[in-house]
C-alpha positions in Angstrom: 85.1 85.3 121.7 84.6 89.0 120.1 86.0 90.9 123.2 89.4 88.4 122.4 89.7 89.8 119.2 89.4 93.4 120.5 91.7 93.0 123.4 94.5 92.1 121.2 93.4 94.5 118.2 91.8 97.1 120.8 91.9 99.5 117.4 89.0 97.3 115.7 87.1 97.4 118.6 85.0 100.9 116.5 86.1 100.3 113.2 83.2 100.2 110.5 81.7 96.8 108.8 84.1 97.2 105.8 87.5 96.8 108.0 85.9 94.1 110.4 85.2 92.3 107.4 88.8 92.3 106.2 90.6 92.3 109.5 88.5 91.1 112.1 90.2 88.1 113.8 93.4 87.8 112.7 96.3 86.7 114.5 99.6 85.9 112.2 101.9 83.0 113.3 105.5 83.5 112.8 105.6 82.8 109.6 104.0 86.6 108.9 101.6 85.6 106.5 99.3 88.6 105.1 96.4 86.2 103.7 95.2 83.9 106.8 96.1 80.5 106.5 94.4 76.8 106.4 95.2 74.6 109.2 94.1 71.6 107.3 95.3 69.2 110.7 93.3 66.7 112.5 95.0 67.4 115.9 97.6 69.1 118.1 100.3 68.1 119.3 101.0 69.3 123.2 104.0 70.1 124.8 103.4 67.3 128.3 101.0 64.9 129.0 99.3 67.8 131.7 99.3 70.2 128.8 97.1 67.9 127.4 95.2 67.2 130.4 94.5 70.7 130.7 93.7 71.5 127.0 90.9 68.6 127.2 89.6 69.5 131.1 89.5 73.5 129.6 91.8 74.4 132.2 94.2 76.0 129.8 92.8 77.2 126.5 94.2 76.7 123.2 93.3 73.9 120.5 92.3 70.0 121.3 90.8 68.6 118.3 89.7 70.4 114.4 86.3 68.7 114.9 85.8 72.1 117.5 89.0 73.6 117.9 90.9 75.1 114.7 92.6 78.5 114.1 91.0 79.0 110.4 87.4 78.4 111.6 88.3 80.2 114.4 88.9 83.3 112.6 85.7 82.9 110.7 83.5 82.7 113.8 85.2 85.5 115.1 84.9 87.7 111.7 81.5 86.7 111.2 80.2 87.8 115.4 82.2 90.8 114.6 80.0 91.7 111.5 76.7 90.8 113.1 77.7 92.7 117.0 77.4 89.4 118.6 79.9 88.3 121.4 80.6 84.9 119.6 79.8 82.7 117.0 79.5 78.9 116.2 80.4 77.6 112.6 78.9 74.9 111.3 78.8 72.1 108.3 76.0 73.9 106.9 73.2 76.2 107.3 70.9 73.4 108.4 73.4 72.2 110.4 73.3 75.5 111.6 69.7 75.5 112.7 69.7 72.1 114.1 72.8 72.8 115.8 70.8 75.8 117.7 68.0 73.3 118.6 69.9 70.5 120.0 71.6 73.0 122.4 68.9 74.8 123.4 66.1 73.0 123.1 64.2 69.9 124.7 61.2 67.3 124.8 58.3 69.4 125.8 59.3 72.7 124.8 57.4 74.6 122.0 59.1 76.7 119.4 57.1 79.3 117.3 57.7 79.7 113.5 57.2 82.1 110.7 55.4 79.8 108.1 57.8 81.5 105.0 60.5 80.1 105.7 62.9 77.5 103.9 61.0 74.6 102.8 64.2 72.3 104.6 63.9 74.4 108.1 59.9 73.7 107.8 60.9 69.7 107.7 63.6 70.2 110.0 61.2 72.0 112.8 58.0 70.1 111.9 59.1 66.5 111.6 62.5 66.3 113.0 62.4 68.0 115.9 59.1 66.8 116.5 60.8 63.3 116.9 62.3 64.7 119.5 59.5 65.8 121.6 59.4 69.8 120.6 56.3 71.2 119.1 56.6 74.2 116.1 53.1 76.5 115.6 53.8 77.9 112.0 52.4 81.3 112.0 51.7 84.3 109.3 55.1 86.0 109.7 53.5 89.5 109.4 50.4 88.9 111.8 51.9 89.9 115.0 48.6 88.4 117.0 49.1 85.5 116.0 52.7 85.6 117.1 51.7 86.6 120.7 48.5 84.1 120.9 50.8 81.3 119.9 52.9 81.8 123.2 53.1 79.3 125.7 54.7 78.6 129.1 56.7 75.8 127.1 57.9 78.5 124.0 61.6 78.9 124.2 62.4 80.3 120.5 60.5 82.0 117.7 62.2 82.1 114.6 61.8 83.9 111.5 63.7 84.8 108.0 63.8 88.4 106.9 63.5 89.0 103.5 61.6 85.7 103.4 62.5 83.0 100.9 60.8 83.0 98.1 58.3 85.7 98.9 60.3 88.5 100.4 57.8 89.1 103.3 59.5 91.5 105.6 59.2 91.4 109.4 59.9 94.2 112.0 62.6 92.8 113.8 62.3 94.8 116.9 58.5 94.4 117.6 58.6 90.7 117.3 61.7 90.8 120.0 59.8 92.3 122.1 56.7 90.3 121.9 59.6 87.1 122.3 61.0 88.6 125.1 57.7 89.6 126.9 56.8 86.2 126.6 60.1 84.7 128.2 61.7 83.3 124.5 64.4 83.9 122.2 64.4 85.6 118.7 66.3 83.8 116.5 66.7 85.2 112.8 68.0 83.6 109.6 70.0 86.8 108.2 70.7 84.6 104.8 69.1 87.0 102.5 70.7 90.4 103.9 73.9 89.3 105.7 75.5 92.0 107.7 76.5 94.1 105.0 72.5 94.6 104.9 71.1 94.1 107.9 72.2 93.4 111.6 69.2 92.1 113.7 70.9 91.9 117.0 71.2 95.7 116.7 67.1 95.3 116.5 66.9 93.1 119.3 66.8 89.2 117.7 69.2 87.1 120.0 70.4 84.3 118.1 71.6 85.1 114.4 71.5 82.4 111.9 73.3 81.9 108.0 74.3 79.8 105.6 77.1 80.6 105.0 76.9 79.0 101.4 75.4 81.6 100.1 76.3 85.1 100.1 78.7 84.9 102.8 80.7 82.7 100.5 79.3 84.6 97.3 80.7 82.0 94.7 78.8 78.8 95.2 82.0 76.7 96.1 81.6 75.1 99.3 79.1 74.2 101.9 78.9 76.0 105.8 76.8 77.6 108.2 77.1 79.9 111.3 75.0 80.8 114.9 75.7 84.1 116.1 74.3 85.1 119.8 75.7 85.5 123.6 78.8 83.6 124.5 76.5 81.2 126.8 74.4 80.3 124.3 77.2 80.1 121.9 79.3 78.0 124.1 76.2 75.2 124.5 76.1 75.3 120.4 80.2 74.5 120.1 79.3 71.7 123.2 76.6 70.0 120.4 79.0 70.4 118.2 81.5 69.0 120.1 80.1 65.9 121.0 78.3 65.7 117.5 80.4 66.9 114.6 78.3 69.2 112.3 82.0 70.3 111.6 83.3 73.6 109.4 85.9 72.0 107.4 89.5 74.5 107.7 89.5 75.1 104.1 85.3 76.1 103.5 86.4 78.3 106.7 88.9 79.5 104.9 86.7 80.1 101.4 83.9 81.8 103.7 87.0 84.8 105.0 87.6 85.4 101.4 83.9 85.8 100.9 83.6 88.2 103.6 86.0 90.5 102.3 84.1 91.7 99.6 80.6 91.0 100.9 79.6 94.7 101.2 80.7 95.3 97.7 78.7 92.4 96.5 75.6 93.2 97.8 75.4 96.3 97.2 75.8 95.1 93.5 73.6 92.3 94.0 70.6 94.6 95.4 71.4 97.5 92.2 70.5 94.4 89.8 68.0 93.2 91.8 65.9 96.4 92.0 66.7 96.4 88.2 64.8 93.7 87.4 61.9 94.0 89.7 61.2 97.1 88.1 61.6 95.5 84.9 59.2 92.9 85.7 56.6 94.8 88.1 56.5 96.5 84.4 55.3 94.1 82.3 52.3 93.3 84.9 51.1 96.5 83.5 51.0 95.8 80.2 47.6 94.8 78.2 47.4 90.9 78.4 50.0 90.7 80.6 52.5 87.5 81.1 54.3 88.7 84.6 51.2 88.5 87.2 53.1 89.9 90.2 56.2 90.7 91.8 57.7 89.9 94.8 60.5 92.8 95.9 61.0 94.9 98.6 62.7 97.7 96.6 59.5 98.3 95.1 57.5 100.6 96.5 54.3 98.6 95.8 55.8 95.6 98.4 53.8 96.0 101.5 56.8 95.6 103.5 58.7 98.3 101.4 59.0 100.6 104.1 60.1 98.6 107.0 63.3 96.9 104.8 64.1 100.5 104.0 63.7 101.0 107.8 65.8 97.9 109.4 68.0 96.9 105.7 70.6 99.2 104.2 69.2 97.9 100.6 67.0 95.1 99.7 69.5 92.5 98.7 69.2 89.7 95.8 66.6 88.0 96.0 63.3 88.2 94.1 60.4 86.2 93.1 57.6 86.8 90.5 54.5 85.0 89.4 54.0 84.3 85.6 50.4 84.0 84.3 49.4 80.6 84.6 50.9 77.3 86.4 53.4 75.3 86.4 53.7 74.7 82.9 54.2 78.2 82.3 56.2 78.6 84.8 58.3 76.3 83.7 58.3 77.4 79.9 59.3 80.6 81.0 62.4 79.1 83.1 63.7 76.5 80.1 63.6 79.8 77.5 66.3 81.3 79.8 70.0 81.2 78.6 71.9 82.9 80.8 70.9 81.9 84.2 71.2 78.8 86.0 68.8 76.6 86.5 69.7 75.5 90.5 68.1 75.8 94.1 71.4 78.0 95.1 71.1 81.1 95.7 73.8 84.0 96.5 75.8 83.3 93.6 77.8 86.0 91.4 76.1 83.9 88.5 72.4 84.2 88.5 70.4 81.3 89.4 66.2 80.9 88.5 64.2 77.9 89.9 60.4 76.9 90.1 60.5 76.5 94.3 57.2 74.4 94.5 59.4 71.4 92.6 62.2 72.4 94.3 63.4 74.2 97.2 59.8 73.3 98.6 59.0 70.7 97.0 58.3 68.4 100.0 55.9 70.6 101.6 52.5 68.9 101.2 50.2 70.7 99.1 48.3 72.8 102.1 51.8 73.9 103.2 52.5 75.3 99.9 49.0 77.2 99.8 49.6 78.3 103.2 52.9 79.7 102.3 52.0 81.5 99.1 54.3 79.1 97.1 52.0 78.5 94.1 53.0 76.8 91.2 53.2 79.8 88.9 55.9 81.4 91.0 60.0 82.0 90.0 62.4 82.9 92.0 65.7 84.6 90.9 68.8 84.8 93.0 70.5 87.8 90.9 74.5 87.8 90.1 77.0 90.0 88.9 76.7 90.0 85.1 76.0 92.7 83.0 72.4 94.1 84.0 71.6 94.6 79.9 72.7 90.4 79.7 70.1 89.8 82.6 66.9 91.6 81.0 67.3 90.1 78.0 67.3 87.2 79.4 64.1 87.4 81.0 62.7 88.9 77.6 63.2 85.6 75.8 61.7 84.0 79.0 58.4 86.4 78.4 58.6 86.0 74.8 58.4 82.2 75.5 55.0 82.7 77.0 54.0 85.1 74.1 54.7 82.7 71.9 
């Protein structure tokens, strides 16, 4: 738990997001490594057979089995609550392990769970039809009408849960008047903080209670491995590690280990990642102004056109990587525009150092049925771009050959 790591390094306990990022967590064995290191072991050995007894009863703390238990996730979880302000953390297989992971522990049959409707097309599926199974109801809702919100309340609605910057469209939510509309009503905020991490945004600090990633992204900032994290109060916390526990949506020691080396540079990266970004959606929000025009609209919190411009500027430190754009025109076009690319890669990832472009109604949402999509905004004209590292002049000429393609 966070107040563990601060007892033992009482000197982090005020230190800034930079140094939490590199140091939070840490405890070196004897071997007096610098860099942490994996525990890549299925089990522990204990010292008696009441040792063990205790280990497994939870009389005695310490590690029982790497399926819930293991120092190099371990320091993750703790690194990552320290980041967000939470008291603990919960790592995961994957973001969507993540978010299921959150529902099994705190949810059951017959209770009612309120959703933004621009969300991940998987976390739509995963709330709508899943979950369903299981007896819970999800309203989807217009993330930025707050009635709607509050008349979608029931005795029965135990979490609401939005993503701010939205994916693909970037819609931006106030943070704090939704937690208190959530908490007037007796529920939970829960918030996927994917888009802005920590480094950008820290929406317990705004009042959410339950913080949600995938850590495959920008927490990991390379595209190399697969995880996920729930950030919140230790109880809560403690009924997610109990799911997984007894179900094994495990963070593997080594993608633990991948995620810490993330974190280290995650401020640097997206403040590089949001520079670019803003680049481009200038670039683009440019050409809608043009006579016979290609680029129909952006989709960017940095610009000061975004109707949510001045809430991210409010509740974000920047407006991260992300942006989306509609090219004149449907899929085909769409899709033209895409294939003239050379640089970027074509792939659902996002919160890569490469760039990646995709057509999200094939893709990311593609198995949202077509009222979903209209519902949603996700038209078949629309691109979004998850924007790397590389040299900003590289990245504008690649979107010039993909507006030359629809020139052509």
């Amino acid at each position: 738990m966070i107040d563990d790591i601060f007892d033992d390094e009482h000197f982090l306990r005020d230190a800034g997001i930079d140094t939490l990022a590199v140091r939070a967590g840490i405890r070196r064995t004897q071997e007096g490594e610098h860099s942490e290191p994996i525990f890549t072991t299925s089990s522990y050995v204990f010292e008696s057979a009441q040792a063990a007894a205790n280990r497994f009863s939870g009389e005695e703390p310490g590690n029982v089995y790497s399926r819930y238990t293991n120092p190099t996730v371990r320091v993750f979880q703790e690194r990552i609550a320290a980041l967000e302000g939470g008291e603990a953390a919960v790592a995961t297989s994957s973001g969507m392990g993540a978010i299921l992971t959150l529902c099994m522990a705190l949810l059951k049959s017959g209770d009612h769970v309120i959703c933004s409707r621009s969300v991940f097309g998987t976390t739509s599926v995963l709330f709508n039809k899943y979950m369903g199974k299981m007896g819970v109801s999800t309203t989807f809702v217009n993330p930025l009408d707050y009635d709607q919100w509050q008349q979608a309340l029931t005795d029965q609605t135990r979490l609401m849960f939005i993503e701010t910057p939205s994916n693909p469209l970037c819609d931006v939510v106030d943070i704090a008047r939704l937690a208190e509309i959530a908490h007037k009503g007796g529920c939970k905020l829960v918030v996927d903080n994917c888009f802005c991490t920590p480094a950008l945004q820290r929406p317990l600090s705004l009042g959410a209670d339950i913080v949600v990633h995938s850590a495959t992204k920008y927490l990991d900032g390379q595209g190399r491995c697969v995880g996920g994290a729930i950030v919140g109060n230790v109880a809560d916390m403690d009924e997610a590690l109990a799911f997984v526990r007894s179900c094994g949506p495990t963070m593997s020691p080594f993608n633990a280990w991948v995620f810490l080396k993330g974190l280290e540079t995650l401020r640097l990266r997206m403040d590089a990642h949001s520079a670019n970004a803003l680049t481009l959606a200038n670039w683009l929000h440019a050409k809608t102004t043009e006579a016979n025009p290609v680029i129909e609209k952006v989709f960017y919190a940095g610009l000061a056109s975004h109707p949510g411009h001045e809430l991210a500027a409010k509740q974000q430190r920047a407006f991260g990587g992300v942006l989306s754009f509609r090219v004149v025109g449907g899929r085909e076009q769409a899709w033209k525009f895409i294939d003239a690319t050379k640089i970027m890669s074509l792939t659902a990832n996002l919160g890569d150092a490469k760039t990646t472009i995709v057509h999200p109604a094939t893709t990311t949402h593609g198995r949202l049925s077509d009222d979903d999509k209209r519902t949603a905004g996700i038209t078949e004209s629309l691109i979004r771009i998850s924007v790397g590292l590389e040299s900003i002049e590289d990245l504008i000429a690649d979107l010039e050959r993909g507006v030359a393609a629809l020139n052509g």
